[in-house]
PDB file of N, CA, C and O in Angstrom:
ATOM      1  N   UNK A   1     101.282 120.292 226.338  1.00  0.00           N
ATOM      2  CA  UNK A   1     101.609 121.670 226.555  1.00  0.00           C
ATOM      3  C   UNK A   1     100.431 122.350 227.247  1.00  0.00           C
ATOM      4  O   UNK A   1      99.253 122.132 226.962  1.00  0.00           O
ATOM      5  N   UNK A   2     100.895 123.259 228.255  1.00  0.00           N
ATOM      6  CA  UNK A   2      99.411 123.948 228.904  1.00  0.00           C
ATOM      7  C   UNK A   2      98.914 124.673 228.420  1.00  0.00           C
ATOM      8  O   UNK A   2      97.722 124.605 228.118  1.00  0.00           O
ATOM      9  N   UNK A   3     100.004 126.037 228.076  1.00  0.00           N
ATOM     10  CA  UNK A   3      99.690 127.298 227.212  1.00  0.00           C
ATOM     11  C   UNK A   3     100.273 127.368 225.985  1.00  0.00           C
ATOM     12  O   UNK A   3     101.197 126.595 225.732  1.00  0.00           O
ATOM     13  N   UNK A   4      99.839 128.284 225.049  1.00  0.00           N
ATOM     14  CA  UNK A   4     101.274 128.617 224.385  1.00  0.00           C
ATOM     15  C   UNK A   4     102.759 129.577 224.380  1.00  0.00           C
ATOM     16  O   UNK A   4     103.754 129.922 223.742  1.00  0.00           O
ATOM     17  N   UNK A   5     102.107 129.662 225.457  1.00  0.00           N
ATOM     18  CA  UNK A   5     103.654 129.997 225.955  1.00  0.00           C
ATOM     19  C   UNK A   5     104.658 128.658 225.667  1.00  0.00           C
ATOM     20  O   UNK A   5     105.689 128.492 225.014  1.00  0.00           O
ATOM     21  N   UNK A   6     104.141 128.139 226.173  1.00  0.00           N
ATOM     22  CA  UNK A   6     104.661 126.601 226.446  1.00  0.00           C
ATOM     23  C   UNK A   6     105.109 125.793 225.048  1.00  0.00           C
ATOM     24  O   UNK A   6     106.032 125.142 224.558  1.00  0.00           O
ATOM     25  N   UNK A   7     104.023 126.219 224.823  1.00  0.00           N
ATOM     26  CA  UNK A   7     104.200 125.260 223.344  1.00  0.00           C
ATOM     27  C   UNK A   7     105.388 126.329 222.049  1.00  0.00           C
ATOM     28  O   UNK A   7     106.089 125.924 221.123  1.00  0.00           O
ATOM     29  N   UNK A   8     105.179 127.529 222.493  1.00  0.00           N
ATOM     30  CA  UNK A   8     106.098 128.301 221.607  1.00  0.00           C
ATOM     31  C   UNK A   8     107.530 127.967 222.344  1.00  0.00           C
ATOM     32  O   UNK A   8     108.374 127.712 221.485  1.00  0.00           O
ATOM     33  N   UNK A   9     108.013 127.899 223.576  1.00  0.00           N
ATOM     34  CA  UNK A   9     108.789 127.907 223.855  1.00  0.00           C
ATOM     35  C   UNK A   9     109.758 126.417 223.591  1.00  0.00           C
ATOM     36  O   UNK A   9     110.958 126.384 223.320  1.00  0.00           O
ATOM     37  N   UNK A  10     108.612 124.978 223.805  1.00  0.00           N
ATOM     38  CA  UNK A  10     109.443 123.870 223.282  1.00  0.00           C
ATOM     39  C   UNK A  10     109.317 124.255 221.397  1.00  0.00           C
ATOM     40  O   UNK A  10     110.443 124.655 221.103  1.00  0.00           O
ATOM     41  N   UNK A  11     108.669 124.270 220.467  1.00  0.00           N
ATOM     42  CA  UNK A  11     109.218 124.678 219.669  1.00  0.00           C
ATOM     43  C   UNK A  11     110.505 125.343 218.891  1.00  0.00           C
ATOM     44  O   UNK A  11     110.788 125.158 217.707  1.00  0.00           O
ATOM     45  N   UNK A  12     111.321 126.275 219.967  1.00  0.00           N
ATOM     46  CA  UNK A  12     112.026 126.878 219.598  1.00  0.00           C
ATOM     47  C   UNK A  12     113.359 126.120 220.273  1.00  0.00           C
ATOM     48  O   UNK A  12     114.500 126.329 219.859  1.00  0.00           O
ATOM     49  N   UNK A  13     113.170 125.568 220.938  1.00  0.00           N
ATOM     50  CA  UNK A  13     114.519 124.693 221.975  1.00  0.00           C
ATOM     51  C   UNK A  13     114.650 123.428 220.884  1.00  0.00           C
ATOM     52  O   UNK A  13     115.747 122.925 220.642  1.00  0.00           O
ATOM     53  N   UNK A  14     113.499 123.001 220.297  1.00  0.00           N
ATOM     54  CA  UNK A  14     113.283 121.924 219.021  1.00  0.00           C
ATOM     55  C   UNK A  14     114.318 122.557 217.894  1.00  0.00           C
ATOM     56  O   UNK A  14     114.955 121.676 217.317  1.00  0.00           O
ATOM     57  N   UNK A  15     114.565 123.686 217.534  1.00  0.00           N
ATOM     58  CA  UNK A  15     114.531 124.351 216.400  1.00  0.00           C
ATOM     59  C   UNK A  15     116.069 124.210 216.707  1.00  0.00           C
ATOM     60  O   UNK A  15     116.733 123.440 216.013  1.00  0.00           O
ATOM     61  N   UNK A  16     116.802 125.101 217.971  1.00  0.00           N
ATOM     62  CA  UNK A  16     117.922 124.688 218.092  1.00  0.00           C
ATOM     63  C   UNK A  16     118.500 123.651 218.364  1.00  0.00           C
ATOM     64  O   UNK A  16     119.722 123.552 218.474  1.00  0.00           O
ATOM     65  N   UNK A  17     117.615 122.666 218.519  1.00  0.00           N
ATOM     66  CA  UNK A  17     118.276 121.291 218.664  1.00  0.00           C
ATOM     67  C   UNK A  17     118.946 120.841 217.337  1.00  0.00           C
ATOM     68  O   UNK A  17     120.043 120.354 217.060  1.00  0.00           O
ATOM     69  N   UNK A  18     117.571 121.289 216.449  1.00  0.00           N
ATOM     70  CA  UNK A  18     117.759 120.747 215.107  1.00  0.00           C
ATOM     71  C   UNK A  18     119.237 121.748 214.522  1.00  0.00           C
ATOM     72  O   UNK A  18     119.965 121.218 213.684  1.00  0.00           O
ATOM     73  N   UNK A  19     119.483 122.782 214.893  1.00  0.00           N
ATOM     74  CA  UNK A  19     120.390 122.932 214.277  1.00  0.00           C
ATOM     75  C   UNK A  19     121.811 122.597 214.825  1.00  0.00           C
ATOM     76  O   UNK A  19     122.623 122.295 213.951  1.00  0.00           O
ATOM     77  N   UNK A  20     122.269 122.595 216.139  1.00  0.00           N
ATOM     78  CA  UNK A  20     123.090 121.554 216.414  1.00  0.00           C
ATOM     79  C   UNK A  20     122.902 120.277 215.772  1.00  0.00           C
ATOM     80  O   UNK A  20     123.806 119.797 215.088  1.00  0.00           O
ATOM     81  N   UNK A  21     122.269 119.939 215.867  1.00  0.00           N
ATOM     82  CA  UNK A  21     122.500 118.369 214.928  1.00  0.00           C
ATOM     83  C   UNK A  21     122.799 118.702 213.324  1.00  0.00           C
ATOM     84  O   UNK A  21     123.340 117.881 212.582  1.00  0.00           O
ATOM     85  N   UNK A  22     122.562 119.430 213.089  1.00  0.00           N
ATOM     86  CA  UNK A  22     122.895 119.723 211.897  1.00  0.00           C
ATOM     87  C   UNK A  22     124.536 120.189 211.693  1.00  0.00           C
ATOM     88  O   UNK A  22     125.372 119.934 210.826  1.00  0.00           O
ATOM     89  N   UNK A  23     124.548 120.775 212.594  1.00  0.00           N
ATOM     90  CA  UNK A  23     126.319 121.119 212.575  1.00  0.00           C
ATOM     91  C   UNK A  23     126.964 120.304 213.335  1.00  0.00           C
ATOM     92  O   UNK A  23     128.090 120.589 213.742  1.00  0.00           O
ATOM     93  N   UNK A  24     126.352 119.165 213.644  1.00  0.00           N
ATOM     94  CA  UNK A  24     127.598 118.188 213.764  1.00  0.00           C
ATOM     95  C   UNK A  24     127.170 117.049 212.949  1.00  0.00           C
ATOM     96  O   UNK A  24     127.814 116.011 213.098  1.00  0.00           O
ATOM     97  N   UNK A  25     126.118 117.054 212.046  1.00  0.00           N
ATOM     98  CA  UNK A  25     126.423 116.456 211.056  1.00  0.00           C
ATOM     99  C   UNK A  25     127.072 116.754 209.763  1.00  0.00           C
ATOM    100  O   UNK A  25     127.274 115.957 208.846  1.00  0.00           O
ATOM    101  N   UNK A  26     127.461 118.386 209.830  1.00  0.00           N
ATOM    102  CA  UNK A  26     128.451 119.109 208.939  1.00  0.00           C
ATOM    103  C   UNK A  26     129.896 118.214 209.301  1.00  0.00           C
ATOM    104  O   UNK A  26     130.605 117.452 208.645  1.00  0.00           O
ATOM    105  N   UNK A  27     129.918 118.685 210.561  1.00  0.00           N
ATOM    106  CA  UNK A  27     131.575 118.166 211.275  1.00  0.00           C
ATOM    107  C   UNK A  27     131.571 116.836 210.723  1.00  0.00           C
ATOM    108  O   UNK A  27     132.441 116.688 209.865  1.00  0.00           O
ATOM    109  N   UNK A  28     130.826 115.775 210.961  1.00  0.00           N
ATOM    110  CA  UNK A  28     131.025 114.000 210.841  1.00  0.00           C
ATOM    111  C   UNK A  28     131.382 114.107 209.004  1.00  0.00           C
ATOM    112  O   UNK A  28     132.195 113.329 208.505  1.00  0.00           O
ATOM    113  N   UNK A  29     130.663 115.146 208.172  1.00  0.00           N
ATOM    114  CA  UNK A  29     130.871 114.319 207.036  1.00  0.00           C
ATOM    115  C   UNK A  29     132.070 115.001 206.598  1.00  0.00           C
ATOM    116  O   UNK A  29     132.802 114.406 205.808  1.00  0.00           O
ATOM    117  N   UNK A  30     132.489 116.571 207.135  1.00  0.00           N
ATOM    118  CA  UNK A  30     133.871 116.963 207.067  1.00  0.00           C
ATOM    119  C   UNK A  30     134.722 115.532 207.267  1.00  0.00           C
ATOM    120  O   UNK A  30     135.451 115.069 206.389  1.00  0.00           O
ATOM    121  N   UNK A  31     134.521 114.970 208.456  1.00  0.00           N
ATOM    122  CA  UNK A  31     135.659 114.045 208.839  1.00  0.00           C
ATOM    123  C   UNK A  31     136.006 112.931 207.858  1.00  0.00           C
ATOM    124  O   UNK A  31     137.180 112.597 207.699  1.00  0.00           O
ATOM    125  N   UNK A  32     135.021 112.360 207.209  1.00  0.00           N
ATOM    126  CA  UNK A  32     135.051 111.403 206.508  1.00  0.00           C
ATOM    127  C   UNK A  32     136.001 111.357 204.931  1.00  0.00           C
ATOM    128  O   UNK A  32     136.091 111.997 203.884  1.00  0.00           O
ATOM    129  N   UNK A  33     136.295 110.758 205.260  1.00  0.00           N
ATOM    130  CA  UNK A  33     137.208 110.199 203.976  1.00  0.00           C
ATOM    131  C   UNK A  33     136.459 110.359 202.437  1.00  0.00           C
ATOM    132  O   UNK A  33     135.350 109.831 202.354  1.00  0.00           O
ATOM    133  N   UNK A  34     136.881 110.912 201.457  1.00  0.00           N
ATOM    134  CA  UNK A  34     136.462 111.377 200.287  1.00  0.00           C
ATOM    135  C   UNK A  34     135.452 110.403 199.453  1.00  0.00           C
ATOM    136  O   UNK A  34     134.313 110.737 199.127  1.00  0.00           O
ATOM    137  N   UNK A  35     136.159 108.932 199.111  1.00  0.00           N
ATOM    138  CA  UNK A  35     135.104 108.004 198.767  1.00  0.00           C
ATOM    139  C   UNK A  35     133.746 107.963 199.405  1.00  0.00           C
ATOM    140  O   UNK A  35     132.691 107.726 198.817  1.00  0.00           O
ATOM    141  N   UNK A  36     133.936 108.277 200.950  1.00  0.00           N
ATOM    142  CA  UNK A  36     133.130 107.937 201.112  1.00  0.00           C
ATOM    143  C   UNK A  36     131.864 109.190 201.374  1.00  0.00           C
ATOM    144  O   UNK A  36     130.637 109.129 201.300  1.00  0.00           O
ATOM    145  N   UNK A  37     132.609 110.071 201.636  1.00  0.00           N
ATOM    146  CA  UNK A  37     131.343 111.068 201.149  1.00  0.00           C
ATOM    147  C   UNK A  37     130.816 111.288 199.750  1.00  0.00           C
ATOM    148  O   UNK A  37     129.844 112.029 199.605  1.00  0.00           O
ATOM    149  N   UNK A  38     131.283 110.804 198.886  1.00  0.00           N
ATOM    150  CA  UNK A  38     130.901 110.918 197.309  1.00  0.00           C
ATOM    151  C   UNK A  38     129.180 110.085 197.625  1.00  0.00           C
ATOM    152  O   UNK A  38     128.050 110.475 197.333  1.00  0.00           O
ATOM    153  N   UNK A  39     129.640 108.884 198.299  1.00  0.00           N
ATOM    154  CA  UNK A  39     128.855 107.633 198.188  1.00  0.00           C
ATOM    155  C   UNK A  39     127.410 108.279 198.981  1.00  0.00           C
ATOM    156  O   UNK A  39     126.310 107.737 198.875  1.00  0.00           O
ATOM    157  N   UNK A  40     127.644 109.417 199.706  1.00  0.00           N
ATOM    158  CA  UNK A  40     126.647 109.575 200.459  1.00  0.00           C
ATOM    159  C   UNK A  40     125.043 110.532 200.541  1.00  0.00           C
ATOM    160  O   UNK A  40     124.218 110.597 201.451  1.00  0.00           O
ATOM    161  N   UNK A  41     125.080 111.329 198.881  1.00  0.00           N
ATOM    162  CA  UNK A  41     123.938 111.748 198.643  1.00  0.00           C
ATOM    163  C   UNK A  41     122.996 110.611 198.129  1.00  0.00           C
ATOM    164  O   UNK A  41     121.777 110.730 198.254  1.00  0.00           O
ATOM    165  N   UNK A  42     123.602 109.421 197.504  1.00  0.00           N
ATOM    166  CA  UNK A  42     122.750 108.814 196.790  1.00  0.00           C
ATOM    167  C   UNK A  42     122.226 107.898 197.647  1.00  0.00           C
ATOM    168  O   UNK A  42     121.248 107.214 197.346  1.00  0.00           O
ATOM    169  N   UNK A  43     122.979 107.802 199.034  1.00  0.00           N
ATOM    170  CA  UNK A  43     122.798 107.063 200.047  1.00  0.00           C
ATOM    171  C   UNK A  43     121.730 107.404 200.332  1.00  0.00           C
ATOM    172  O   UNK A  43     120.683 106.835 200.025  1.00  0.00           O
ATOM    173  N   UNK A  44     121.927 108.875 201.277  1.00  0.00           N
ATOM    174  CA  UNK A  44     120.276 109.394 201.686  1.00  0.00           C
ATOM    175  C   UNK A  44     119.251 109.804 200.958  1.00  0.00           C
ATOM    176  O   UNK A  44     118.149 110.148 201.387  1.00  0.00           O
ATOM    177  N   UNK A  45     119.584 109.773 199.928  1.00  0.00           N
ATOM    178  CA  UNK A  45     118.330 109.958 198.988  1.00  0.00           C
ATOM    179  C   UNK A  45     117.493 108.808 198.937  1.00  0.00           C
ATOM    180  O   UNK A  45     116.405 108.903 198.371  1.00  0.00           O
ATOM    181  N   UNK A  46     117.868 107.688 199.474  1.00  0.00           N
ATOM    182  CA  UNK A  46     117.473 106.053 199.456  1.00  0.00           C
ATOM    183  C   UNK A  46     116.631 106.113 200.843  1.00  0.00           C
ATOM    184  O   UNK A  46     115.490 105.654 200.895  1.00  0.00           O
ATOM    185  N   UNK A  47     117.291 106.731 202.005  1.00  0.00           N
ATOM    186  CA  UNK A  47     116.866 106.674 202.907  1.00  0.00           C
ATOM    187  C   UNK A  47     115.499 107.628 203.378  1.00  0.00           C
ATOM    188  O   UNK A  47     114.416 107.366 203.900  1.00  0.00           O
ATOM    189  N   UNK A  48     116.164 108.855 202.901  1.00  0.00           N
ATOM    190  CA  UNK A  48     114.601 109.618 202.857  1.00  0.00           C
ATOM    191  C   UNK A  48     113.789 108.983 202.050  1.00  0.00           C
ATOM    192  O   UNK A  48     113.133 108.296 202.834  1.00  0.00           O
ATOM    193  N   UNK A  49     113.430 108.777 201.062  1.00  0.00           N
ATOM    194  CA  UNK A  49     112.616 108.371 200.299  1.00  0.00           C
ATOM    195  C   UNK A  49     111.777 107.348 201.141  1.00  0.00           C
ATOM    196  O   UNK A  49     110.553 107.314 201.022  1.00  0.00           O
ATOM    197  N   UNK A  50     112.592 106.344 202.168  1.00  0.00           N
ATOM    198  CA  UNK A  50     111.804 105.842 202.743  1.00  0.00           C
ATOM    199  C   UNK A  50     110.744 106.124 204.299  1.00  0.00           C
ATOM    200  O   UNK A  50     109.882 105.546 204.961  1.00  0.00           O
ATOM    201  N   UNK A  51     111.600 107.540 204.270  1.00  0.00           N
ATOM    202  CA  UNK A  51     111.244 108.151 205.405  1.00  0.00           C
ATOM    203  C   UNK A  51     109.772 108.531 204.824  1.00  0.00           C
ATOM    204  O   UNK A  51     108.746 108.168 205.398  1.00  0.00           O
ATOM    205  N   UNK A  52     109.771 109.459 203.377  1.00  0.00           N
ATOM    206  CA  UNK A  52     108.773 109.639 202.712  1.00  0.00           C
ATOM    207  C   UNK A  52     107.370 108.696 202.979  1.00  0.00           C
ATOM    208  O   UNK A  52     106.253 108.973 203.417  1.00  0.00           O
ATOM    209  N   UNK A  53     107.852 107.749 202.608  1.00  0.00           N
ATOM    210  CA  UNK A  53     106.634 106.764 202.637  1.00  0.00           C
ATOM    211  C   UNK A  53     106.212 106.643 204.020  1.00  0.00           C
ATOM    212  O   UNK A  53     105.017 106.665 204.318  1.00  0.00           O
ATOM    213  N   UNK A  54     106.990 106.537 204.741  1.00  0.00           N
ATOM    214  CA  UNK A  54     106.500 106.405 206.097  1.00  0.00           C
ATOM    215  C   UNK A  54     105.541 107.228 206.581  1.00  0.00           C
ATOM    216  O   UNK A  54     104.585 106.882 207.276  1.00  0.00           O
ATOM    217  N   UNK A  55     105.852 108.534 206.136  1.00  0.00           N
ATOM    218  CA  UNK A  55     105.204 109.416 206.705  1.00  0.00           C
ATOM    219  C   UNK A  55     103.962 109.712 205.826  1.00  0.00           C
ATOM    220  O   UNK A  55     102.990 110.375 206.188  1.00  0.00           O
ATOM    221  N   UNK A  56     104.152 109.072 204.509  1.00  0.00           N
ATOM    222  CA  UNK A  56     102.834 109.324 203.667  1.00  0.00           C
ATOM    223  C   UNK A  56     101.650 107.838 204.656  1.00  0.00           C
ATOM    224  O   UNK A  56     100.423 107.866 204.750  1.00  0.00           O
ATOM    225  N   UNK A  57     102.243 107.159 205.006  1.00  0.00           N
ATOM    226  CA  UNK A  57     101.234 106.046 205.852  1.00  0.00           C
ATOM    227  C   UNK A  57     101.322 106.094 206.853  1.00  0.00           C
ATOM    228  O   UNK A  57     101.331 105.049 207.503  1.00  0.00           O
ATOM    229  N   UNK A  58     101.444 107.515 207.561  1.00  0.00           N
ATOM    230  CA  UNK A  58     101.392 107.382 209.558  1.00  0.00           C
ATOM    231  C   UNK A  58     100.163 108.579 209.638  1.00  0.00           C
ATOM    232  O   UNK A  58      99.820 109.222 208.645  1.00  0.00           O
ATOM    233  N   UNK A  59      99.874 108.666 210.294  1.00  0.00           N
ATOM    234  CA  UNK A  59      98.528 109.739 210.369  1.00  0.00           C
ATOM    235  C   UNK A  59     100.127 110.844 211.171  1.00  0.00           C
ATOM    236  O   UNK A  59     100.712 110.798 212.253  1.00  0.00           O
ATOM    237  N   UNK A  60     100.203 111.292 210.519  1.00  0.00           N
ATOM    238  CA  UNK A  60     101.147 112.864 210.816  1.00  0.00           C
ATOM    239  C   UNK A  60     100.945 113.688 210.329  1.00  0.00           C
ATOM    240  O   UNK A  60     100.826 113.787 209.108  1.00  0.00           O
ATOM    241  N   UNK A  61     100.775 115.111 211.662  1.00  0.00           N
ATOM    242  CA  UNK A  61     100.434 116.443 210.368  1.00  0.00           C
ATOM    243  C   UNK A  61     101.750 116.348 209.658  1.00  0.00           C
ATOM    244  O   UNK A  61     102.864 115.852 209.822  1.00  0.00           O
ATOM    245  N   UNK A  62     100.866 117.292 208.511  1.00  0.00           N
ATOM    246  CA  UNK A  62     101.814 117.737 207.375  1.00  0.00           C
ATOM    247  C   UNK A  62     102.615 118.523 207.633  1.00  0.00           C
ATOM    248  O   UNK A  62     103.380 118.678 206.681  1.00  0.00           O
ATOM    249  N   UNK A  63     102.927 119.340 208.762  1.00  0.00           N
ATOM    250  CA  UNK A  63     104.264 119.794 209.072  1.00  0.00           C
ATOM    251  C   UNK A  63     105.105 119.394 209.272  1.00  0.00           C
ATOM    252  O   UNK A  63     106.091 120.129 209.305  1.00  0.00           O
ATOM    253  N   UNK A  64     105.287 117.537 209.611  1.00  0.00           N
ATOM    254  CA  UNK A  64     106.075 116.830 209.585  1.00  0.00           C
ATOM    255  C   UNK A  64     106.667 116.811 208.177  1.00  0.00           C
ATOM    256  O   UNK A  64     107.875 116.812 207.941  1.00  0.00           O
ATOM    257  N   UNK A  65     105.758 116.796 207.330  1.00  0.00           N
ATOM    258  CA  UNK A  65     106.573 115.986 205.963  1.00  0.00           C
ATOM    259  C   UNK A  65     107.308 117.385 205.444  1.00  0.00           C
ATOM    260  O   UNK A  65     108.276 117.265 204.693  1.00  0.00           O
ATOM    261  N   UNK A  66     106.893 118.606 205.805  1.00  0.00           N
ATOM    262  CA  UNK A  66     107.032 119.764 205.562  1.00  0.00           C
ATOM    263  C   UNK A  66     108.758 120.034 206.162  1.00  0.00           C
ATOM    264  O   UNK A  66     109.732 120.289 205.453  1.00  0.00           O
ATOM    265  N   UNK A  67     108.735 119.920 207.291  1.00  0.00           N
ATOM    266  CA  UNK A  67     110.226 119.566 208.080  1.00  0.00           C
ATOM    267  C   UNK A  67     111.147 118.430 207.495  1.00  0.00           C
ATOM    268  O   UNK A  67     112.370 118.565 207.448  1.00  0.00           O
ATOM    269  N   UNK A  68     110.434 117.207 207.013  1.00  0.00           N
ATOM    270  CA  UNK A  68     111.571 116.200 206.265  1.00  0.00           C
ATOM    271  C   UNK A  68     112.023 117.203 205.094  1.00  0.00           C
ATOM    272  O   UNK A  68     113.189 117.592 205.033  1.00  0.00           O
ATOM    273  N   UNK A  69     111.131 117.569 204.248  1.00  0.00           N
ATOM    274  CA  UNK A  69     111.220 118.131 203.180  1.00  0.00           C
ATOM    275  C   UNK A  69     112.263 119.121 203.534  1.00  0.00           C
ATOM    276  O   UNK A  69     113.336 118.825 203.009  1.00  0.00           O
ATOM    277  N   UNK A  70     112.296 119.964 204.094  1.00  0.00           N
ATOM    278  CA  UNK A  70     113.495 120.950 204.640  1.00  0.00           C
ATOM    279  C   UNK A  70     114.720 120.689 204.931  1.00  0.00           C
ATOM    280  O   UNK A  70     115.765 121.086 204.416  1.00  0.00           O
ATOM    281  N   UNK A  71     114.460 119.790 206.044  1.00  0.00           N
ATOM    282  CA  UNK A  71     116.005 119.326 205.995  1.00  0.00           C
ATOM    283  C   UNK A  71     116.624 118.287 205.145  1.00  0.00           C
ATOM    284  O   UNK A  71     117.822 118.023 205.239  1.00  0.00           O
ATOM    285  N   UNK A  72     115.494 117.441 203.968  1.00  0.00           N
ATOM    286  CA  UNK A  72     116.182 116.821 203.703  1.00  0.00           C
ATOM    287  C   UNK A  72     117.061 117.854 202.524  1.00  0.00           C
ATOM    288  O   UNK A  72     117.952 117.322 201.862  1.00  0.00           O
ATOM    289  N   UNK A  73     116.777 119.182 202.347  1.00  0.00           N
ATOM    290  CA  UNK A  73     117.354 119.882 201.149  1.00  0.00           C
ATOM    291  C   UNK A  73     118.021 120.498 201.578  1.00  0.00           C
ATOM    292  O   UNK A  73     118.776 120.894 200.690  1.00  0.00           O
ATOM    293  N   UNK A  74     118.363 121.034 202.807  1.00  0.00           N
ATOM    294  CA  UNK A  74     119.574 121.258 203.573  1.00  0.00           C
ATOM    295  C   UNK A  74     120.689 120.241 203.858  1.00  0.00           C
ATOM    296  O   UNK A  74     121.815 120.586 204.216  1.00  0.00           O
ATOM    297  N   UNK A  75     120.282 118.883 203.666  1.00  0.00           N
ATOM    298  CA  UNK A  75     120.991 117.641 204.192  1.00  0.00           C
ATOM    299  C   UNK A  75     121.769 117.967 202.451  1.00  0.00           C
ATOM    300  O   UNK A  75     122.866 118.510 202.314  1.00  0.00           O
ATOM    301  N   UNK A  76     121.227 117.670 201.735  1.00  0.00           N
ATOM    302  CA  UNK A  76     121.209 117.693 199.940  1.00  0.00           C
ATOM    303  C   UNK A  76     122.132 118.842 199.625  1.00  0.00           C
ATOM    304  O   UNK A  76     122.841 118.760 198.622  1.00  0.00           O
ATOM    305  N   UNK A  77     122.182 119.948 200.429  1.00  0.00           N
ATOM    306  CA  UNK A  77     122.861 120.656 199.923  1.00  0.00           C
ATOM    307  C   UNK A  77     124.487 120.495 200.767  1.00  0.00           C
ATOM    308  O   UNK A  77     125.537 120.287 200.159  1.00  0.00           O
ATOM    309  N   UNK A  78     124.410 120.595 201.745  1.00  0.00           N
ATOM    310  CA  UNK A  78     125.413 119.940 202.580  1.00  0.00           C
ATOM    311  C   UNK A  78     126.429 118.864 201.555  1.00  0.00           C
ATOM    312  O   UNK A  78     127.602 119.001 201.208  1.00  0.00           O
ATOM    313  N   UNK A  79     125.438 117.777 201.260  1.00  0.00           N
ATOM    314  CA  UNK A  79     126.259 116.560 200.979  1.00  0.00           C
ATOM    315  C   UNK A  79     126.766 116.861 199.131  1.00  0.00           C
ATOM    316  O   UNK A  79     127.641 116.197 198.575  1.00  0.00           O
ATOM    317  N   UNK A  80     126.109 117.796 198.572  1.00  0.00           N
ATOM    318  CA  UNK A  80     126.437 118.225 197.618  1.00  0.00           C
ATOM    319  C   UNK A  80     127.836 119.071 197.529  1.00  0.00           C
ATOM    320  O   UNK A  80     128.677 118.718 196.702  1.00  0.00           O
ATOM    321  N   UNK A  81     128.087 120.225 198.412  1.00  0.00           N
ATOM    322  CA  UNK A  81     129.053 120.912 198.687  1.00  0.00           C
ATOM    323  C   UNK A  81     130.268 120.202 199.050  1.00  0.00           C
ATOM    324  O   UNK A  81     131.332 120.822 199.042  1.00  0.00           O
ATOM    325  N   UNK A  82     130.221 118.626 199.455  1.00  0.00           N
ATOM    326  CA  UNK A  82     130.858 117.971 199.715  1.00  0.00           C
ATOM    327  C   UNK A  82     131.979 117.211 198.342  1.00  0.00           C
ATOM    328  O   UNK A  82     133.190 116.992 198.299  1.00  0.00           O
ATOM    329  N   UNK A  83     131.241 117.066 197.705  1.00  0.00           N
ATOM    330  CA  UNK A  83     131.768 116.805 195.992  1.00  0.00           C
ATOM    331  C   UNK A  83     132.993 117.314 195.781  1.00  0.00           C
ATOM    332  O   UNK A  83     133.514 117.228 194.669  1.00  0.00           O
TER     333      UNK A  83
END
């Protein structure tokens, strides 16, 4: 990034990315068949967890783990509402 202009501005194109992906990962688990969304908090709870570690052994700022942490409780609440 040159300035922060720059750097504020990919930040925020990041931010809406992330939330499109987020609403079409609303839509995908709408679509899915009931068994199988039941099956799927305990799923990603398996999977973050390993995301966790990853990121506890990569040299990453902590705003990373700060952002898993976020969405993974937005993901959590999502897949909860799903029940």
């Amino acid at each position: 990034m040159e300035t922060l202009q720059d750097a504020t501005v990919k930040i925020c194109e990041l931010k809406g990315e992330n939330l499109a992906l987020f609403s079409l990962l609303a839509c995908l688990v709408k679509a899915l068949p009931p068994h199988v969304q039941q099956s799927l908090p305990d799923s990603f709870e398996r999977e973050v967890e390993s995301a966790r570690v990853v990121c506890m052994n990569s040299a990453v700022s902590e705003h990373v783990s700060v952002g898993l942490e976020s969405m993974a409780d937005a993901i959590h609440s999502l897949l909860s509402s799903r029940r």
